[in-house]
N, C-alpha and C positions, 0 to 999 in steps of 0.2 A: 389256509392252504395256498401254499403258490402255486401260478397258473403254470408253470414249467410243470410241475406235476400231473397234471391232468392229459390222459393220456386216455387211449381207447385202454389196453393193457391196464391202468388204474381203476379205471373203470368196473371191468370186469372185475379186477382183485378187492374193489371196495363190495361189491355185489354178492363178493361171498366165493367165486372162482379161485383155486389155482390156476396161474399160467405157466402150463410148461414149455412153451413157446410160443413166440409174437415176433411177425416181421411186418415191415410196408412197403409194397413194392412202387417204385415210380418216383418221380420226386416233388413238384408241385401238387400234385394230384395221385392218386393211384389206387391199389388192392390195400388191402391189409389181410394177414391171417393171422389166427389163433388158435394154438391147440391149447383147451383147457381142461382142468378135471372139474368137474361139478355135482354135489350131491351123490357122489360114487360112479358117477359115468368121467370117459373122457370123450370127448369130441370136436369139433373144428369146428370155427365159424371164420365167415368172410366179410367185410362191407367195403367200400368203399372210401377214401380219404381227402380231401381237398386243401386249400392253401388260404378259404377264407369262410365266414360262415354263411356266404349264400351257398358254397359249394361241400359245406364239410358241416356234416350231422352234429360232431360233437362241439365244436366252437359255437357253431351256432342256436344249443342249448343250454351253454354254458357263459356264453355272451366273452366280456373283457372285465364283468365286475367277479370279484371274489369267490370262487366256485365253493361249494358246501360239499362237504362229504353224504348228506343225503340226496344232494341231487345226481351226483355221479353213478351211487348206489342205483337210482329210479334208471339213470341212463344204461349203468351195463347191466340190470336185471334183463331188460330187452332183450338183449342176445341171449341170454342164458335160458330164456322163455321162450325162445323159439324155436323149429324144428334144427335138432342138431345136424350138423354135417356129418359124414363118414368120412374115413380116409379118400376111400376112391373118390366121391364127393367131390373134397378139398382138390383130390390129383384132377379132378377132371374139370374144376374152375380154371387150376394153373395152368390145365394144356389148353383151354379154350382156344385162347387167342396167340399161339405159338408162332403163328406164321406170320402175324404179323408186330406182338409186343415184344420188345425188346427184352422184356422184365417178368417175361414168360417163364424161361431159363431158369432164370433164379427162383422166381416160385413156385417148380417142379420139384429141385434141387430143393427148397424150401420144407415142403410136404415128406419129400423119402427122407430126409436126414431127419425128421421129430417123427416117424409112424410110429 
């Protein structure tokens, strides 16, 4: 697998998820969201993203050597095992920080356009 492939979004879809939508807000660093469908639910998840792997969950489980299709699975079962988002949920992470994130905007507009 190439490491270009490894992505939060592959993650989840190796784990067994459809994604029916996946954005990252920010640019070094930032949100991520996911609408997914899972084992007949859909729902939303959030984390966080970074630009190294002291700051970014998935690099730094996956290091710089050749990632496996099982460990990706172990990485996005995570999300999928944990308590799902709701829409309001997801809207109400996006509006958190409106007043002052730039990238707020966008992941409001993010949320209403996949509900």
């Amino acid at each position: 697998m190439d490491y270009s492939d490894v992505t939060y979004s592959t993650a989840l879809e190796k784990a067994g998820a459809e994604v029916l939508a996946y954005g990252e807000f920010g640019s070094y660093q930032g949100d991520w969201l996911a609408k997914v469908r899972y084992q007949g639910r859909e729902f939303w998840i959030h984390d966080y993203y970074g630009s190294c792997s002291g700051c970014d969950a998935l690099q730094a489980d996956m290091g710089y050597e050749n990632p496996t299709n099982e460990a990706l699975v172990t990485f996005g079962r995570r999300y999928l095992e944990e308590e799902p988002l709701s829409y309001e949920q997801a809207l109400g992470i996006a509006s958190q920080n409106y007043h002052w994130d730039s990238d707020a905007e966008q992941m409001i507009d993010f949320v209403k356009a996949n509900a």
